[in-house]
Every structure is written in C-alpha cells, then in structure tokens.
ZADO-1210 file (C-alpha; in nm, 4 decimals, padded with zeros to 6 digits):
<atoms>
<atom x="10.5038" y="07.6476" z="14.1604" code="UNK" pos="1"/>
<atom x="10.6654" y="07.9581" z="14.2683" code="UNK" pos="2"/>
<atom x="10.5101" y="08.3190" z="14.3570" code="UNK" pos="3"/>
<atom x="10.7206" y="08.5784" z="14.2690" code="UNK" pos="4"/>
<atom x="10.6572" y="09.0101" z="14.3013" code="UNK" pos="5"/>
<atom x="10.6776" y="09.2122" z="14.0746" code="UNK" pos="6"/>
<atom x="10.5808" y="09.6233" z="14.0996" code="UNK" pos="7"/>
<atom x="10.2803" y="09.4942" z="13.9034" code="UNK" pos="8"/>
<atom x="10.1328" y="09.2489" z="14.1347" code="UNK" pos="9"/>
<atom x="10.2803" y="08.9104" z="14.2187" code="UNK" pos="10"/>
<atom x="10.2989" y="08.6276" z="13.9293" code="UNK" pos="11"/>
<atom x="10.3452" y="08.2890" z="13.9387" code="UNK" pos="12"/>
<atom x="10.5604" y="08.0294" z="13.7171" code="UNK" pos="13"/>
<atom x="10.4946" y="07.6703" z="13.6632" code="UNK" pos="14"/>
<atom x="10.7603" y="07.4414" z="13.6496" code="UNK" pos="15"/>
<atom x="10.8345" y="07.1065" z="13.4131" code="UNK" pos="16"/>
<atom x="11.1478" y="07.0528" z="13.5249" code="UNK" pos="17"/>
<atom x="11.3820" y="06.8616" z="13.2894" code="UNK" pos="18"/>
<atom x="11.5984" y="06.5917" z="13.4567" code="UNK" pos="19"/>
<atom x="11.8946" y="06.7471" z="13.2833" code="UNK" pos="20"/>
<atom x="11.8541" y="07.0363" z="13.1548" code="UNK" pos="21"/>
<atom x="12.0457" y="07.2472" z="12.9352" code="UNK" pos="22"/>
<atom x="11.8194" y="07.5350" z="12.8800" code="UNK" pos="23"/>
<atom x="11.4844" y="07.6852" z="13.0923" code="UNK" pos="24"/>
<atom x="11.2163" y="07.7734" z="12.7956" code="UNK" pos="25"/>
<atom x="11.0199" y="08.0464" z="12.9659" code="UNK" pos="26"/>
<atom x="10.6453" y="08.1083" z="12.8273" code="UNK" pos="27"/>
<atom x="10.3866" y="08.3982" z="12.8976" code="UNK" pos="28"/>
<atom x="10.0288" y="08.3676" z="12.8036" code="UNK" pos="29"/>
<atom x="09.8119" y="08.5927" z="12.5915" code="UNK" pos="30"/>
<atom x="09.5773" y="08.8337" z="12.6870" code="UNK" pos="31"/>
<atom x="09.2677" y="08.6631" z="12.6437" code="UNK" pos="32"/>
<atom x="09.4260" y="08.3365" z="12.8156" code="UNK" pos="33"/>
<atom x="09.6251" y="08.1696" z="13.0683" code="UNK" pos="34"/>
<atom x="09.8990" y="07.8741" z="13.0629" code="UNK" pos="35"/>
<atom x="09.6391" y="07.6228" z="12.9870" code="UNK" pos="36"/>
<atom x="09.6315" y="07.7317" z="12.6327" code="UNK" pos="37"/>
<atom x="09.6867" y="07.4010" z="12.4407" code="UNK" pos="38"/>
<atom x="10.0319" y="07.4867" z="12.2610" code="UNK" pos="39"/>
<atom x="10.1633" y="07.5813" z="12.6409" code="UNK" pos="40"/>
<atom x="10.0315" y="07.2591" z="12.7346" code="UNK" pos="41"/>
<atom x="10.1543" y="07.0703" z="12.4605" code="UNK" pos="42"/>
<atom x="10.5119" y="07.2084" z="12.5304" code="UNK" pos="43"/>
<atom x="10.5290" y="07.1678" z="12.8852" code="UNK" pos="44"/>
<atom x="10.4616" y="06.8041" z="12.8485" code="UNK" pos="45"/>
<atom x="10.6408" y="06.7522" z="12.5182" code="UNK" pos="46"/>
<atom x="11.0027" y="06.9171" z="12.6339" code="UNK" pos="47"/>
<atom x="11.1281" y="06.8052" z="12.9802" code="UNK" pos="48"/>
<atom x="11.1714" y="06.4445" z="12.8760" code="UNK" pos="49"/>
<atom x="11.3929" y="06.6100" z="12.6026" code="UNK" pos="50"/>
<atom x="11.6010" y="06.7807" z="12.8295" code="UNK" pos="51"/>
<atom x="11.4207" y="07.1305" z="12.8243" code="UNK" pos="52"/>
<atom x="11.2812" y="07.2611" z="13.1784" code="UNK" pos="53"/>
<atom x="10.9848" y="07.4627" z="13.1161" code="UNK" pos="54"/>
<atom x="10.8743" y="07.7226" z="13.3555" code="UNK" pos="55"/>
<atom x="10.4812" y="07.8562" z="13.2509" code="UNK" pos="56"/>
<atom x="10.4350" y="08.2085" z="13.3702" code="UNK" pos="57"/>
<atom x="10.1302" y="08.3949" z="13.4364" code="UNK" pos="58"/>
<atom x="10.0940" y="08.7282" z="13.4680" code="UNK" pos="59"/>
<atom x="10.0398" y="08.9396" z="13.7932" code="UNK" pos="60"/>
<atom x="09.6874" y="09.0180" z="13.6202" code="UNK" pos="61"/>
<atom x="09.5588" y="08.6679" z="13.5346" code="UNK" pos="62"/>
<atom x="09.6849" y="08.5769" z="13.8994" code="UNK" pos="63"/>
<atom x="09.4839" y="08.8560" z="14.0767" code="UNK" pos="64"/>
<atom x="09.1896" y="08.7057" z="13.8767" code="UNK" pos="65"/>
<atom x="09.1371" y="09.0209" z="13.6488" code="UNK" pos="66"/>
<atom x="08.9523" y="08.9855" z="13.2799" code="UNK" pos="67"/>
<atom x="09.1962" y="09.2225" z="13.0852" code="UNK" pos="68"/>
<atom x="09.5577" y="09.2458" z="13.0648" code="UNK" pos="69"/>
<atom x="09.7269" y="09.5823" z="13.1398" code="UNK" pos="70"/>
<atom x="09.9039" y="09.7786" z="12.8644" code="UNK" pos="71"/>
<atom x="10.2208" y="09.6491" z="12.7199" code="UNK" pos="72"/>
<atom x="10.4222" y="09.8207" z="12.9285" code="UNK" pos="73"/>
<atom x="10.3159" y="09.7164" z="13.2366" code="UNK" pos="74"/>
<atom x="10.3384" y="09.3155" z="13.1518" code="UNK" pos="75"/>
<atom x="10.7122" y="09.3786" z="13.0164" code="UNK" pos="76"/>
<atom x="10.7938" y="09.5543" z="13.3790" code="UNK" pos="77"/>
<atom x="10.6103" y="09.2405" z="13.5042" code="UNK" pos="78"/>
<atom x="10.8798" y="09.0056" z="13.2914" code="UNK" pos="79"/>
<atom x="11.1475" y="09.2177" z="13.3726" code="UNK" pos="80"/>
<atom x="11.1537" y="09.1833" z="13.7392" code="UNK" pos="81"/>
<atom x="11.0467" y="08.8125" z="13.7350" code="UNK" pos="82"/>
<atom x="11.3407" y="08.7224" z="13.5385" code="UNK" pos="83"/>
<atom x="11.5627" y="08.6301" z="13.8030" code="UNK" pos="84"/>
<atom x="11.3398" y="08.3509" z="13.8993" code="UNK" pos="85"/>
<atom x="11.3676" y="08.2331" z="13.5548" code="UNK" pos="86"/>
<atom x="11.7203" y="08.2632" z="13.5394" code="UNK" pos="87"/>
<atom x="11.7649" y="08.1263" z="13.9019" code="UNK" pos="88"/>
<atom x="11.8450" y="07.7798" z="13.7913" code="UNK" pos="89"/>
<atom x="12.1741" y="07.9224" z="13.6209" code="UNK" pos="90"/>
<atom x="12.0703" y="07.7711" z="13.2890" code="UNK" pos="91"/>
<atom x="12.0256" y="07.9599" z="12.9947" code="UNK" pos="92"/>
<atom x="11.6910" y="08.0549" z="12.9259" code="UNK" pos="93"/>
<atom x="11.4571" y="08.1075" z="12.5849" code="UNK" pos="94"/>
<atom x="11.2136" y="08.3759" z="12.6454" code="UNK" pos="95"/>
<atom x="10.8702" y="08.2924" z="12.5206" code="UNK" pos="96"/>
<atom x="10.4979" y="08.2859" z="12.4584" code="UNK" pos="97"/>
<atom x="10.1938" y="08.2850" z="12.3063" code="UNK" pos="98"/>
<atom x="10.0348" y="08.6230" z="12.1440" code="UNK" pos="99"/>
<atom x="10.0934" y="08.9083" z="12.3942" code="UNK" pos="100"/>
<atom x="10.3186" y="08.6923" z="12.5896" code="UNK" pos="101"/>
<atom x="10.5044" y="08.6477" z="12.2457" code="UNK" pos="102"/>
<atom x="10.5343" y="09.0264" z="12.2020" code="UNK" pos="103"/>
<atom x="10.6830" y="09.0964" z="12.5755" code="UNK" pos="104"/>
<atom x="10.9785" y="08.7957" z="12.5121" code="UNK" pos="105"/>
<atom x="11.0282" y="08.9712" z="12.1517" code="UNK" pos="106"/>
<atom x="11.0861" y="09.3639" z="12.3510" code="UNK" pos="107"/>
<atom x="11.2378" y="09.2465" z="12.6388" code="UNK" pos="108"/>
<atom x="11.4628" y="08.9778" z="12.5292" code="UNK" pos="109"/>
<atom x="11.8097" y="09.1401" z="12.4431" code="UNK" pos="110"/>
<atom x="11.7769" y="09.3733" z="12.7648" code="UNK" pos="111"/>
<atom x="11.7390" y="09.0229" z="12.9267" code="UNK" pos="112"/>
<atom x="11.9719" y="08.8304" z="12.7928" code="UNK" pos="113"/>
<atom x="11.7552" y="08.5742" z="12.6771" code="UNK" pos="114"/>
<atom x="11.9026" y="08.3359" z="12.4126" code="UNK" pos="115"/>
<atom x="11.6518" y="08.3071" z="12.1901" code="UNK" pos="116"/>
<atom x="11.2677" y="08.4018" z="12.1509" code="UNK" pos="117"/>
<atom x="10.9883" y="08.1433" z="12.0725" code="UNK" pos="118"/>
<atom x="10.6965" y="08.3074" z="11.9507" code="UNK" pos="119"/>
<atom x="10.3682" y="08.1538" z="11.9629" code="UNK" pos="120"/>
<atom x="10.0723" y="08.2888" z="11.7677" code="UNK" pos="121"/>
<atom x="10.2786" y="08.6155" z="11.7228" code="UNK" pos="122"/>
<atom x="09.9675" y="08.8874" z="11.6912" code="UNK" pos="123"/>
<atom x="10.1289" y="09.0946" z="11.3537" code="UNK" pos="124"/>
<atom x="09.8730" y="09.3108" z="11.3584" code="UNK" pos="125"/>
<atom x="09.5247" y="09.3655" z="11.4692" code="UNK" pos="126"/>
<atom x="09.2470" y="09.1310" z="11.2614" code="UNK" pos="127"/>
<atom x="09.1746" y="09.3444" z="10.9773" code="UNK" pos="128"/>
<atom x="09.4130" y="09.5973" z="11.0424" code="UNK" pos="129"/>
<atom x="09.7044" y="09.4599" z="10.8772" code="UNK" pos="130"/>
<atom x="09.8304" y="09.7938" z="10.8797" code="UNK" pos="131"/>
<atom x="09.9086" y="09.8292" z="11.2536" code="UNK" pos="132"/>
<atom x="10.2219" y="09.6105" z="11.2172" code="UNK" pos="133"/>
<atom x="10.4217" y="09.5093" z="11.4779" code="UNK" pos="134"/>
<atom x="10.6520" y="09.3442" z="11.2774" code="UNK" pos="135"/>
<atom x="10.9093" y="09.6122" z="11.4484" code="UNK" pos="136"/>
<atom x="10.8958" y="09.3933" z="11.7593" code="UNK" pos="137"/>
<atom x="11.0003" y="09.0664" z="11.6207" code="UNK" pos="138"/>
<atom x="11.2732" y="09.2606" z="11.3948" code="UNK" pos="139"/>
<atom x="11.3804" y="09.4053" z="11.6781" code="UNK" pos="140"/>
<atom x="11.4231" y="09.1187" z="11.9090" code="UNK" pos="141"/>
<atom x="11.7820" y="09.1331" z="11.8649" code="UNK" pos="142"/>
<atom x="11.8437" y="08.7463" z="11.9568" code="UNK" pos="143"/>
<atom x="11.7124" y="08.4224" z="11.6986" code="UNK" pos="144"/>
<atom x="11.3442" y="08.3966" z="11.6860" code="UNK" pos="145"/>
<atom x="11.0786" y="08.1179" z="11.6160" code="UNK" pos="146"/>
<atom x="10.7969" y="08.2365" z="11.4851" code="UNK" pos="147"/>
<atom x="10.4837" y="07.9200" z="11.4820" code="UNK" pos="148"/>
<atom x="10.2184" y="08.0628" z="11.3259" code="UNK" pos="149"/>
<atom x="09.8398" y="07.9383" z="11.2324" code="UNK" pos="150"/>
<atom x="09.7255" y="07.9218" z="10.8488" code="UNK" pos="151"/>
<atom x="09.4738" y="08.1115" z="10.8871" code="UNK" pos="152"/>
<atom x="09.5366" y="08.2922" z="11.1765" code="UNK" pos="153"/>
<atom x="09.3292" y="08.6212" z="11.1468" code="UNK" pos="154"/>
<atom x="09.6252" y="08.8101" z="11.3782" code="UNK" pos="155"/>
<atom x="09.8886" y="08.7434" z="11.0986" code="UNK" pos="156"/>
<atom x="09.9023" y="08.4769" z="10.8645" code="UNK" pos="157"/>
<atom x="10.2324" y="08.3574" z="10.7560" code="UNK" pos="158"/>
<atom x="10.2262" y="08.4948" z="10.4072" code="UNK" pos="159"/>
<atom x="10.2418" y="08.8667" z="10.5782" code="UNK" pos="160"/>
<atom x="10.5318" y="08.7862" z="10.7712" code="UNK" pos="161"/>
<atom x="10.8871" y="08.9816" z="10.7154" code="UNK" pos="162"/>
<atom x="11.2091" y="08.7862" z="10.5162" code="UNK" pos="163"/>
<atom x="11.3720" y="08.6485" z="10.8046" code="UNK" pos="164"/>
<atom x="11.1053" y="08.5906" z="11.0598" code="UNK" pos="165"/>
<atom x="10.9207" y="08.3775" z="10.8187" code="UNK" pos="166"/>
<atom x="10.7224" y="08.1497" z="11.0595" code="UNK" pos="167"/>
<atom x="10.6582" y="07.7478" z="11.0825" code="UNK" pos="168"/>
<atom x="10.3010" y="07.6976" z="10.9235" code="UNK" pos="169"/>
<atom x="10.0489" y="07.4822" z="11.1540" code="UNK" pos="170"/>
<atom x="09.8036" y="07.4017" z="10.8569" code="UNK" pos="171"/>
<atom x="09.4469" y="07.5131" z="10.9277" code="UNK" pos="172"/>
<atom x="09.5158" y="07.6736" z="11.2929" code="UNK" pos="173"/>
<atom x="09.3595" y="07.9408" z="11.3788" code="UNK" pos="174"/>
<atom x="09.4941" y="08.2137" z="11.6927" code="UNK" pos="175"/>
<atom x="09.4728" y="07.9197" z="11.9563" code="UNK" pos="176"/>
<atom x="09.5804" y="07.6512" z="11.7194" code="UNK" pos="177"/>
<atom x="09.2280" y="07.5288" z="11.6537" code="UNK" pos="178"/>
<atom x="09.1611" y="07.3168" z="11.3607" code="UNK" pos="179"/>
<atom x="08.8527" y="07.2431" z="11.1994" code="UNK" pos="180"/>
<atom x="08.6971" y="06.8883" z="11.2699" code="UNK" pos="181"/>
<atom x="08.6952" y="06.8741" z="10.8403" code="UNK" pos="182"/>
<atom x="09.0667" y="06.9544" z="10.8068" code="UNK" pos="183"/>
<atom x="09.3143" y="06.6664" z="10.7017" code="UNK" pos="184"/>
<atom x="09.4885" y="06.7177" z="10.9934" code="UNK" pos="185"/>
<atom x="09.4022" y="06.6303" z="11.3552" code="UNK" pos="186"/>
<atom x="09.4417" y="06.8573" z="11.6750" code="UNK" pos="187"/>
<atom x="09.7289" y="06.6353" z="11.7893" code="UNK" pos="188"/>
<atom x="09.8547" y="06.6579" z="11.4979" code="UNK" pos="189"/>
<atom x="09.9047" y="07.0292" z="11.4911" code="UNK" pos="190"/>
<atom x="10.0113" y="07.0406" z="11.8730" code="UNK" pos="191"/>
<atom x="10.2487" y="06.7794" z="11.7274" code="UNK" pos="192"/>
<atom x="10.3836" y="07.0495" z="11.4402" code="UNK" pos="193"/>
<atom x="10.4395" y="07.2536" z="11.7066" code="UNK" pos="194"/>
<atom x="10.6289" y="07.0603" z="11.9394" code="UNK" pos="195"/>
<atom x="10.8615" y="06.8785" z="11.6755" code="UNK" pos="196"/>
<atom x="10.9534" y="07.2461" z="11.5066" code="UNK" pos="197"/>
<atom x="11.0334" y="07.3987" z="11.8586" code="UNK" pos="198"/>
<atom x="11.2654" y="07.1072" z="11.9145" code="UNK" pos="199"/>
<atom x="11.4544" y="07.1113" z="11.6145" code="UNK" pos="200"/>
<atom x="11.4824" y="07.4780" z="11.6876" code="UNK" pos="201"/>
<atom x="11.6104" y="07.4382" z="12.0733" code="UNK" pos="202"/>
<atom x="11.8294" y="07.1268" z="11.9453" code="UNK" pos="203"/>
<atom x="11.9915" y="07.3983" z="11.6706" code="UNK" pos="204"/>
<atom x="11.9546" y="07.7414" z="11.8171" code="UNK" pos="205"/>
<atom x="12.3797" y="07.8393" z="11.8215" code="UNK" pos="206"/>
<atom x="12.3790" y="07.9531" z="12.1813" code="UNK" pos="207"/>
<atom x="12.2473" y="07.5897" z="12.3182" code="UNK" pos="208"/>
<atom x="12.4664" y="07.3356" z="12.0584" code="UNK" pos="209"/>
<atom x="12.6525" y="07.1016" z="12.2183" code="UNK" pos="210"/>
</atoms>
C-alpha cells in the first residue's frame, strides 16, 4: 500500500501485483463507496493471476475519513497528480472505476495517457433524470472504453447508452452489482460476468496485444 499527495489531501493505492505484468489496471471508487465495493474486489482478485497488476485507489476524501466526495473537479486534480504512482511501474496503465471513479478515468484519460478506460457502473445520468446526460464524458474519453453496466441499474441502464459505448449487460444488477436472491443468476455469477468481459477486453484492447 502506498500513500501518495495530492493538492487535495493524500490518497492511497492498493496493490495486486501481477507476477508478470503487462499492463497496471488502475480503479477509483464511487462516491458513496470505497475499494471494497464487490466488482473492485472481484477484479483485484480475478486479474493478477492473469497477468494484470491492479492498483485500487482511494480518494484523498475517503482516506481523511469524510462522508461526501468533493466536486468533480477536485477528485480529477486528485487523479491527476497521483498518476505517476500509477505509472511508476513503467507499464502501461488502464484508467478505471466504478461510478464517479468511472467518470474521472473517462475526463482525465487522454490528458493521461491512459490506454484504455474501464468503466464500472458508469452513472449516465442522475436516477430519474435521464436528461442530465453525461454521455459527453464517455464520448469524450478519447481512448477505447468498457462500459459494464447493471440491467436495471437506475443510474443508466444499458438500453440508454450511446452507439459505440454500448455496455456489457450484468443481468439483474443493480448500481453495486446486486442481484436479487429470486434472479436466475447468482452473485458470483455476475461478479463472474464482470471479470470474464474485462478480460477479454484487456486480452484485446489494441494498445496491450501481444
């Protein structure tokens, strides 16, 4: 575990270090959350053996032990200058994360250099407001983007999505991934939908082919 300062307060990142890696996958949290959100969890355990180092990262404000996250510009400045850790291996690196933390890879990643963007619960829009898109941010990413999204995800659900950004489907999850105890599909099994699409994605993503 590393501390690392940022003008916002210092964060911290997590490693799963990959025995050989080829890539770091980089993941933020949301704003209700931390890195033991069960997708984050799911990931870090699921990609190292795979050859994918994955560095968790929490925010200067979930570190300091605060309830709510700062505005949007003050977690990207936060990204920004803890990059360099991220980078510091001198591997490539996929910027990433769930909800807000999805939204700060998606602005930040081109200025970056990040090689892709892995987008977790992307928040479209406000529930009920579907017309407070953000849909700008993922168009905008400027590098390849996965997009896994819940079925019934009240943030966005994966009908609403733009032609392009059209995101992997967990059946029955809702923002956190949740599914219902009376769905034909298990909570491992969804955490396993998630884990299997991210490494097909990694495996193909043009920058990181072999």
């Amino acid at each position: 575990m590393d501390t690392v300062s940022t003008p916002a307060g210092d964060a911290r990142v997590t490693w799963h270090r990959a025995r050989r890696a080829r890539a770091v996958v980089a993941l933020g949290h949301g704003a209700g959350g931390g890195i033991e959100a069960r997708d984050l969890r799911a990931l870090a355990a699921a990609l190292p053996p795979r050859g994918w180092t994955v560095a968790l990262v929490e925010q200067p404000w979930r570190v300091a032990g605060k309830k709510v996250a700062p505005a949007p510009k003050a977690l990207d400045t936060a990204w920004t200058a803890l990059w360099p850790a991220l980078a510091e291996p001198g591997l490539p690196v996929v910027a990433g994360g769930r909800s807000a933390g999805a939204r700060v890879a998606c602005r930040t990643a081109e200025a970056l250099g990040a090689v892709g963007v892995l987008a977790l619960s992307f928040p479209l829009h406000p529930p009920g407001k579907p017309e407070k898109s953000r849909a700008d941010e993922l168009t905008g990413a400027g590098v390849p983007v996965l997009v896994l999204q819940g079925g019934r995800d009240p943030f966005g659900r994966p009908e609403e999505f733009p032609e392009g950004y059209e995101p992997v489907e967990v059946p029955y999850g809702d923002h956190g991934f949740a599914v219902p105890k009376s769905a034909d599909l298990t909570q491992e099994g969804a955490l396993s939908v998630i884990t299997d699409a991210v490494l097909g994605w990694l495996e193909e993503l043009p920058p990181l082919r072999e």
